[in-house]
C-alpha beads as a LAMMPS data file, in Angstrom:
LAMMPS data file: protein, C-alpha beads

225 atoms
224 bonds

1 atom types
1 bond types

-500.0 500.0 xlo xhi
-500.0 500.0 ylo yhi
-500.0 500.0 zlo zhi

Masses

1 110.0

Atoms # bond

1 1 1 -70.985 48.783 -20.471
2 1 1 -69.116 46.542 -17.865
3 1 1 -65.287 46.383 -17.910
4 1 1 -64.072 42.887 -16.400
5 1 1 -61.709 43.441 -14.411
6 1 1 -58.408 41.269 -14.389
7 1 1 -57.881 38.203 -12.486
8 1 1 -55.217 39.339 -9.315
9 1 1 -55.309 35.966 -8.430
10 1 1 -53.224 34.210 -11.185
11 1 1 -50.112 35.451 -10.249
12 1 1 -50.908 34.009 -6.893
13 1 1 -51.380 30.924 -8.228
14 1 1 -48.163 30.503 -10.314
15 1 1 -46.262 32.179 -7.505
16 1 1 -47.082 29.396 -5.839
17 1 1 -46.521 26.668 -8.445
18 1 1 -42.849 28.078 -8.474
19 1 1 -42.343 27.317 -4.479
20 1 1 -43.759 24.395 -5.050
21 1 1 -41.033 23.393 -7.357
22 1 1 -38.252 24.731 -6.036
23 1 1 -39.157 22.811 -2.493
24 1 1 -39.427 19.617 -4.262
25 1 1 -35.552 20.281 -6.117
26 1 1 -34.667 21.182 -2.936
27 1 1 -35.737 18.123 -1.678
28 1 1 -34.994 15.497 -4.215
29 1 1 -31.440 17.496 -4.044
30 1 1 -31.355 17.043 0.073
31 1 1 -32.493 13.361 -0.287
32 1 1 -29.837 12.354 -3.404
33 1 1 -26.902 14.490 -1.151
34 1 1 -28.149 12.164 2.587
35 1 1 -27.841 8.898 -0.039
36 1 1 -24.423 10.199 -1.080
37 1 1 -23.418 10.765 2.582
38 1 1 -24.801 7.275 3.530
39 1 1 -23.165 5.443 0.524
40 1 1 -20.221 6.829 1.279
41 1 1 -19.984 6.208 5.203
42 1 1 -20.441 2.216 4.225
43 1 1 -18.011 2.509 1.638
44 1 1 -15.361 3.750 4.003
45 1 1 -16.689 1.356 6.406
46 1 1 -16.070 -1.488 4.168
47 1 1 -12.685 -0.653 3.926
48 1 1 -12.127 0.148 7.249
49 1 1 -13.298 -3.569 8.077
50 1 1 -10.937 -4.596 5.353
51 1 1 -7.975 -2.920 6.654
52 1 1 -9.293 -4.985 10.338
53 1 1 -9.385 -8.289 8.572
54 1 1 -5.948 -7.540 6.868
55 1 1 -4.362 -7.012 10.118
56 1 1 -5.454 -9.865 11.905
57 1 1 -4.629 -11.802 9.117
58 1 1 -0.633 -10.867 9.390
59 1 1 -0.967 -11.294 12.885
60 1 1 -1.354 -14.600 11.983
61 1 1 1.356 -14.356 9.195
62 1 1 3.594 -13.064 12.189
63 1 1 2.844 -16.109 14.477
64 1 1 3.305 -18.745 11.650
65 1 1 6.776 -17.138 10.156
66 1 1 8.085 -17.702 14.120
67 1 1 7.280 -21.184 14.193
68 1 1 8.847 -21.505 11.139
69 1 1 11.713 -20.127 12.043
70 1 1 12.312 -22.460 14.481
71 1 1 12.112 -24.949 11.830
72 1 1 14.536 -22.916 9.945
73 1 1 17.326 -23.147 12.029
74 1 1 17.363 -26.878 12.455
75 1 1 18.094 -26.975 8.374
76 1 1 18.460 -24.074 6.975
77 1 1 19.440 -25.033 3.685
78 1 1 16.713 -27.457 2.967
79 1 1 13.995 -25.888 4.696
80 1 1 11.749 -24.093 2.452
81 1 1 10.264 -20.885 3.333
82 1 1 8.203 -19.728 0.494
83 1 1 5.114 -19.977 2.246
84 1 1 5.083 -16.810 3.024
85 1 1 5.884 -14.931 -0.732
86 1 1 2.017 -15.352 -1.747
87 1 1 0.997 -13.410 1.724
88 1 1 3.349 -10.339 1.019
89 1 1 2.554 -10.353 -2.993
90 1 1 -1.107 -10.389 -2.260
91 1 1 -0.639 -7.933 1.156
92 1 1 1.694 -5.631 -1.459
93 1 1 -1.602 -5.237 -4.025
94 1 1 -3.779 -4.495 -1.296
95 1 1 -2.113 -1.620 0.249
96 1 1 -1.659 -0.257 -3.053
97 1 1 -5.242 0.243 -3.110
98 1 1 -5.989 1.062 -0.132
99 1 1 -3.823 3.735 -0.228
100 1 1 -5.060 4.938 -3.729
101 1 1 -8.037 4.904 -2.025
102 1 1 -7.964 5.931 1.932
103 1 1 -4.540 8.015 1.542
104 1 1 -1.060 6.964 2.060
105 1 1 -1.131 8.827 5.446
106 1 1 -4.119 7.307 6.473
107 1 1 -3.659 5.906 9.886
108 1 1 -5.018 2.420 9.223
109 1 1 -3.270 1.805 6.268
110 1 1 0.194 2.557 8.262
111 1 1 -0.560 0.548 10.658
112 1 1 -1.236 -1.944 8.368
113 1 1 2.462 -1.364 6.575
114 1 1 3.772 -1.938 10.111
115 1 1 3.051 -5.347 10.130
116 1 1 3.801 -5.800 6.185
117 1 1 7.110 -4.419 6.950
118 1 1 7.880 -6.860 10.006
119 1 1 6.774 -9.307 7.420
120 1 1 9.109 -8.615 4.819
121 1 1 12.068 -7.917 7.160
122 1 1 11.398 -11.170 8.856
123 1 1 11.598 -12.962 5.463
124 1 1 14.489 -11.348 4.070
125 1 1 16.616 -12.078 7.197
126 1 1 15.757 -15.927 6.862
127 1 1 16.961 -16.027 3.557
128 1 1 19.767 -13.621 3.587
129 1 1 20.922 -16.405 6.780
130 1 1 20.469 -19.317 4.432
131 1 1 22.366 -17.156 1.700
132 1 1 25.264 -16.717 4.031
133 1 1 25.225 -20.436 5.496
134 1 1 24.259 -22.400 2.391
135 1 1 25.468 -20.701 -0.245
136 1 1 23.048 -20.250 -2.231
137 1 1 23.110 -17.293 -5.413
138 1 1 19.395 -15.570 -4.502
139 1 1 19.485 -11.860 -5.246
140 1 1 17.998 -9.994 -2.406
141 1 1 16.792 -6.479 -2.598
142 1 1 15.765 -3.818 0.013
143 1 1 14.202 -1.028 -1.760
144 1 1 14.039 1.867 0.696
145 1 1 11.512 4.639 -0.588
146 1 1 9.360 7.701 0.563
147 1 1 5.977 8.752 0.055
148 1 1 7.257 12.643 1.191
149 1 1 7.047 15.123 -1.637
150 1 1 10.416 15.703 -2.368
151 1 1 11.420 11.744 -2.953
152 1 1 7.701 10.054 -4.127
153 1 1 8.480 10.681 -7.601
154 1 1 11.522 8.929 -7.959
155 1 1 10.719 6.519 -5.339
156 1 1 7.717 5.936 -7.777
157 1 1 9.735 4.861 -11.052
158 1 1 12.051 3.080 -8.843
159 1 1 8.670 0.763 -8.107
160 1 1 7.471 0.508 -11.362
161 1 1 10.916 -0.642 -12.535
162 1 1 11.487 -3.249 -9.711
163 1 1 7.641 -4.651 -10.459
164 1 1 9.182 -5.152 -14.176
165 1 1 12.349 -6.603 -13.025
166 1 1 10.318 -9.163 -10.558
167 1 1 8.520 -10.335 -13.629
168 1 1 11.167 -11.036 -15.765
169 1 1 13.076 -12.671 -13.385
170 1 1 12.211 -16.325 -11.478
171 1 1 10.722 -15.415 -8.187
172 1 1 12.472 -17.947 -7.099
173 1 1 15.951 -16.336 -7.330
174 1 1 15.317 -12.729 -6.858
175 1 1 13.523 -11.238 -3.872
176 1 1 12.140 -7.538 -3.279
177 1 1 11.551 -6.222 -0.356
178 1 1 9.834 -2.210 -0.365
179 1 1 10.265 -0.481 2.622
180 1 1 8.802 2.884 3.366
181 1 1 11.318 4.739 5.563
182 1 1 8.274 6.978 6.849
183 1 1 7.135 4.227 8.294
184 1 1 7.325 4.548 12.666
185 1 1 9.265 1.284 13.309
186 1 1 12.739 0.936 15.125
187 1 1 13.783 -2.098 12.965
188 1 1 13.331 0.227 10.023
189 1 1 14.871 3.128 11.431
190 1 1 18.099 0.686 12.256
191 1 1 18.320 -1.111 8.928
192 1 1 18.362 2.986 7.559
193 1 1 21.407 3.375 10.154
194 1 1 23.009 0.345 9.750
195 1 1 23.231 0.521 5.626
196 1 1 23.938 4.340 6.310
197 1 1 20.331 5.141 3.978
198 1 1 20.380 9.327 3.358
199 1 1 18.279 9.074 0.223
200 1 1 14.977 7.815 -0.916
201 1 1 14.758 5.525 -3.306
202 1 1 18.217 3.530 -2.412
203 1 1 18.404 -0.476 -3.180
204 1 1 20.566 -2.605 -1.202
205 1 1 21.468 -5.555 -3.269
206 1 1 23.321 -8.590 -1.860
207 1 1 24.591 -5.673 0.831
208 1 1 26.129 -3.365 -1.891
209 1 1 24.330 0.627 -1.312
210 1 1 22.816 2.180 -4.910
211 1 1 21.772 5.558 -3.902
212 1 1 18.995 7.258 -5.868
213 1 1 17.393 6.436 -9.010
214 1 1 18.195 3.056 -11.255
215 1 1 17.195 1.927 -14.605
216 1 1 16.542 -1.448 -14.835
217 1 1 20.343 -2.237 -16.710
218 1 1 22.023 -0.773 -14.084
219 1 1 20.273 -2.887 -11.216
220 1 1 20.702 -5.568 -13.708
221 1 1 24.818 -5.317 -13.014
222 1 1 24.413 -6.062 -9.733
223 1 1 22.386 -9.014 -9.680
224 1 1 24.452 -12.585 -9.376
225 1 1 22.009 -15.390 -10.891

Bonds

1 1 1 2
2 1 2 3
3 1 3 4
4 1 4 5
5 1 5 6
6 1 6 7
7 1 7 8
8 1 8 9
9 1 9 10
10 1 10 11
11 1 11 12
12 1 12 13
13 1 13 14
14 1 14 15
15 1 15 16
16 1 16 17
17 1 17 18
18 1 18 19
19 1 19 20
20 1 20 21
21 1 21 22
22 1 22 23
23 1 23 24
24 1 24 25
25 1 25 26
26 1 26 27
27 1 27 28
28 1 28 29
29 1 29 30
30 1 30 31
31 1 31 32
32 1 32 33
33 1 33 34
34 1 34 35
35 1 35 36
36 1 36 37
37 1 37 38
38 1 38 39
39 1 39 40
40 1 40 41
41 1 41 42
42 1 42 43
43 1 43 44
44 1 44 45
45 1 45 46
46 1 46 47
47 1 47 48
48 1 48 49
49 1 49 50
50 1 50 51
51 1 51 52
52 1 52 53
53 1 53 54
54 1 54 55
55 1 55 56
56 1 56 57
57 1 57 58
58 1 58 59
59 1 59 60
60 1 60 61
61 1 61 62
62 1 62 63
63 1 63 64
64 1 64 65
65 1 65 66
66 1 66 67
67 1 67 68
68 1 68 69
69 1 69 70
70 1 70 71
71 1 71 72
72 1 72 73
73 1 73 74
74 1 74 75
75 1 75 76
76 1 76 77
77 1 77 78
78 1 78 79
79 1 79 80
80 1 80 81
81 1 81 82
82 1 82 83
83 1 83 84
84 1 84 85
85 1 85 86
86 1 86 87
87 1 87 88
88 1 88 89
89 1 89 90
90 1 90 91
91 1 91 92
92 1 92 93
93 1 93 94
94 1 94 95
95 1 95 96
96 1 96 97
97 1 97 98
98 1 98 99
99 1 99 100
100 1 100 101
101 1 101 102
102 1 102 103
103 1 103 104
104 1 104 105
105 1 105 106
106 1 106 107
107 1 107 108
108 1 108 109
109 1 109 110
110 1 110 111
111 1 111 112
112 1 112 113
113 1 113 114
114 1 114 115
115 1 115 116
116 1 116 117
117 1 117 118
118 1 118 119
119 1 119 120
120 1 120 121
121 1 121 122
122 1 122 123
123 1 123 124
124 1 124 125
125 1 125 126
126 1 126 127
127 1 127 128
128 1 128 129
129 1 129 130
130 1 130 131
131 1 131 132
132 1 132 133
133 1 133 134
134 1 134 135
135 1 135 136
136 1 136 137
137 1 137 138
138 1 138 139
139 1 139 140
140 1 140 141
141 1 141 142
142 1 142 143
143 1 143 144
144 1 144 145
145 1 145 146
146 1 146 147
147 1 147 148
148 1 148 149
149 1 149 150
150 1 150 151
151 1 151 152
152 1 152 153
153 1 153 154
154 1 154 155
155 1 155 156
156 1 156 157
157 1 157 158
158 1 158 159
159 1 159 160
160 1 160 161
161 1 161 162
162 1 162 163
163 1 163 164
164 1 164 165
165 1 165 166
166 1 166 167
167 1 167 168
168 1 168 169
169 1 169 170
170 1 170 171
171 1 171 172
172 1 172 173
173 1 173 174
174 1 174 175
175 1 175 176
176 1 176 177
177 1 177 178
178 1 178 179
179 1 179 180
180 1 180 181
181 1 181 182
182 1 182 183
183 1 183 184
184 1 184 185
185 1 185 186
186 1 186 187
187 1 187 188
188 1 188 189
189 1 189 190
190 1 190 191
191 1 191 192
192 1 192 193
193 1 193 194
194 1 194 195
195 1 195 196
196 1 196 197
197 1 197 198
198 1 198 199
199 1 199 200
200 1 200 201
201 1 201 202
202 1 202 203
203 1 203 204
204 1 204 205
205 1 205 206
206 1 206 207
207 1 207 208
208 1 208 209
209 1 209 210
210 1 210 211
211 1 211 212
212 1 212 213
213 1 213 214
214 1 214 215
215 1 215 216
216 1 216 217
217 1 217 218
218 1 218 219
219 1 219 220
220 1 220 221
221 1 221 222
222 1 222 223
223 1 223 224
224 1 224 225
């Protein structure tokens, strides 16, 4: 009587189907982790280009808002410089995302705040001039704030509750200007000297100094409309 004897080649076999296997989730794994790499690179190079555009588009801003100041001081009081309001408002939204998405230390996206902050400096000195020569009751606000650890949270609420105040109030008549004191620019560093800034968030409002922290009543007692 013959015995068979058993196959020592299916093990082999299924051995092999098992490499097999793992070598293609290996690969499909490589090939979906290279598509996430590449995805992401033009992603960041998307925004990096936006950033670029941004830039050169203030730039721009910068150039115009010096003509106009010429303008300006011909007739101060009937020269209108609102132009400029739907540029910052816009610029303001954008580097909120960017830095929700690139970091508020990225590089670019300082750089970027540099010339937003010339912007918004320039602006509030031309109408804080016309307020002084003609008169007039605008409310103008420098919100000094920090993106440092011990001062972002407060700094934070103090945001939210000057975006709420803008809206209630006509644009027209109140103006809010954010700067971040973190920020590497010598007109910065002397408005923080020259209204004697020590903590983050502080308003300046019509020149008065409210240190730390304000609800939107108490800002509210210092406004002249």
């Amino acid at each position: 009587m013959q015995i068979n004897k058993p196959d020592r080649n299916f093990p082999k076999a299924k051995s092999s189907y098992d490499l097999n296997k793992y070598v293609a989730t290996f690969a499909i794994a490589a090939l979906f982790l290279i598509m996430g790499i590449f995805i992401g690179n033009y992603l960041n190079n998307q925004k990096v280009l936006v950033v670029d555009e941004m830039q050169n588009n203030l730039k721009y801003e910068l150039m115009s808002i010096e003509l106009q100041d010429l303008l300006f001081k011909q007739d101060p009081c009937h020269t209108p410089i609102t132009f400029l309001e739907d540029t910052l408002s816009e610029t303001s939204d954008k580097i909120s995302f960017l830095e929700d998405q690139l970091g508020k230390t990225n590089d670019q996206v300082i750089e970027l705040k540099k010339y937003y902050s010339i912007l918004e400096i320039k602006h509030y000195l031309l109408l804080k001039e016309r307020k002084d020569k003609c008169k007039t009751n605008d409310t103008l606000i420098l919100f000094f704030y920090s993106n440092e650890k011990a001062f972002i949270e407060e700094s934070e609420k103090q945001g939210y509750v000057l975006d709420s105040l803008r809206q209630e109030y006509d644009s027209n008549k109140i103006k809010i200007y954010s700067l971040d004191v973190n920020i590497p620019l010598s007109i910065i560093n002397y408005l923080i000297d020259f209204y004697k800034i020590s903590y983050q968030p502080s308003l300046i409002i019509n020149d008065n100094l409210l240190v730390g922290f304000k609800t939107k009543e108490e800002i509210k007692e210092n406004i002249l409309l």
